[in-house]
C-alpha positions, 0 to 999 in steps of 0.5 A: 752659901744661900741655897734657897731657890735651889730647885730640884731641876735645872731653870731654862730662861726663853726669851721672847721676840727679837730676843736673845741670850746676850749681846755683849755686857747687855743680857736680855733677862738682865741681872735675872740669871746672875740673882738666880745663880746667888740663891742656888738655882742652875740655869740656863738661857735658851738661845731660840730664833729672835723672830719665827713661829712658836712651833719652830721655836717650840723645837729648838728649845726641846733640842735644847732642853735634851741637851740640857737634861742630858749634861746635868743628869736631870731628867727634866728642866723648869721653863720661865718664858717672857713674852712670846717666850710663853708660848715656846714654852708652853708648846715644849711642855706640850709636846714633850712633858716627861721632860718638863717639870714646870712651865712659868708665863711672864708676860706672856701672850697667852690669848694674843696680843691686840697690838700684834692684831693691830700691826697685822692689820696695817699690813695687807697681805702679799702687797709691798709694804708688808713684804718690805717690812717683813724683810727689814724686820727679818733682817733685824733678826738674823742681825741680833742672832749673828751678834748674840753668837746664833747666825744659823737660827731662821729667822721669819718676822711675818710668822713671828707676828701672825703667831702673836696675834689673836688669831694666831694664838687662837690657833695654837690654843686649840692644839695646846690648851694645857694650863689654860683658863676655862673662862676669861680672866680666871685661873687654869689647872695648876698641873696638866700632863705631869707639867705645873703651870704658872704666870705673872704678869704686869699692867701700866698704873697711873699717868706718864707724869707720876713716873718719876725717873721712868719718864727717862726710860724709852722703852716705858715711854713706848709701852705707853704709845704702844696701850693705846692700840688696845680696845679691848682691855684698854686700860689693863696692859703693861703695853704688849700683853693684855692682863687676863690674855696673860693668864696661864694656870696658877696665876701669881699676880697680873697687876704689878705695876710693870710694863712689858720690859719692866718684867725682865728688869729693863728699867731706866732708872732707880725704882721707888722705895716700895716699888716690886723689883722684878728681879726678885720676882724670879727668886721667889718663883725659883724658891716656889718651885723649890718648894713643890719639889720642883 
């Protein structure tokens, strides 16, 4: 039995906006958890609102992480979060570090997101078109929580967003710096509070017509349209999330040639012979984790 990423602490999977645990044979962190399982770790996808604030997002992955601690006897959980996942993460290690080992970014928005700021910027606030697509938005939420068995989770698309914006992770920096880096595209401490602090990230390589099999993917094509609202680290981005507002503590790597989904393995089609397999990033995490007795 391989027992090599086997950590000391159980592993809290935290997807990001409009996410979810699974809907059906469809995983968000997919094949993610399963390899984990194969190499030893116990894990868990925490189940938090697809669309709402950090903070409140924040509070039920704590509720959760109590919970956790209290069914396997651990006195505390290593957090992995995608995407806005990051950030309720980082607020859970926050508020909480007794029972945080460890906080990993994959993806994460750690300095905003300039697409948010250019959705948020389309929209003026309180006028119809806003209120309108906030609500269809909403909906689309609550319908992805009711399918994926959390009906009762809030759902707010206009917080989600404002909380994704530079503005708004500017905000949220300033009542939870842990793990941050002092100057722009550097690394942060590596331990804060008793919490270690780590993140990997992505950026789009290359041009569309070098993708191969990816062409076929939707979600590469849309990353691709989506960097091009990008005016600040315009060519430096997996399509979401620039690389250095990626940058969370102990930076593993922030250029892998990965878009935003690649990073929990959405992925259309067969990867190149020596393409990174993103699956096996969380593996060897796990084993780090493991290493730092963790």
């Amino acid at each position: 039995m391989d027992t090599s990423a086997h950590t000391q602490y159980p592993i809290v999977l935290v997807h990001g906006l409009f996410g979810f645990d699974h809907i059906g044979p469809f995983n968000y962190f997919k094949g993610i958890k399963q390899a984990l399982n194969n190499a030893g770790a116990t894990v868990y996808v925490a189940q938090v609102s697809a669309a709402n604030s950090n903070e409140l997002r924040g509070e039920q992955l704590l509720e959760q992480v109590h919970a956790i601690c209290r069914h396997y006897g651990s006195p505390k959980v290593n957090l992995i979060g995608h995407s806005q996942g990051a950030l309720t993460s980082r607020y859970a290690g926050a508020i909480a570090p007794q029972a945080v080992a460890s906080v990993t970014s994959v993806s994460g928005p750690n300095h905003g997101s300039e697409l948010a700021d250019r959705l948020r910027q389309a929209f003026t606030p309180g006028k119809r078109p806003e209120l309108v697509v906030a609500a269809l938005t909403t909906a689309f939420g609550s319908f992805l929580s009711a399918i994926s068995g959390q009906p009762n989770n809030p759902q707010d698309a206009l917080s989600a967003l404002d909380a994704l914006t530079t503005k708004g992770v500017a905000q949220f920096n300033r009542k939870y710096p842990q793990g941050l880096p002092g100057v722009w595209g550097g690394m942060g401490p590596e331990q804060t509070d008793g919490v270690f602090y780590y993140s990997w990230s992505g950026i789009i390589k290359g041009s569309l017509m070098s993708e191969s099999i990816n062409l076929l993917d939707p979600l590469h094509n849309a990353c691709r349209v989506f960097a091009r609202f990008f005016t600040h680290e315009t060519k430096q981005n997996d399509g979401m999330v620039g690389r250095f507002s990626s940058h969370l503590g102990h930076v593993i790597r922030s250029d892998y040639a990965l878009d935003h989904m690649d990073t929990i393995n959405h992925l259309a089609g067969r990867r190149p012979p020596k393409a990174v397999d993103p699956v096996q990033l969380y593996v060897e995490h796990a084993q780090r984790l493991k290493a730092k007795g963790l």
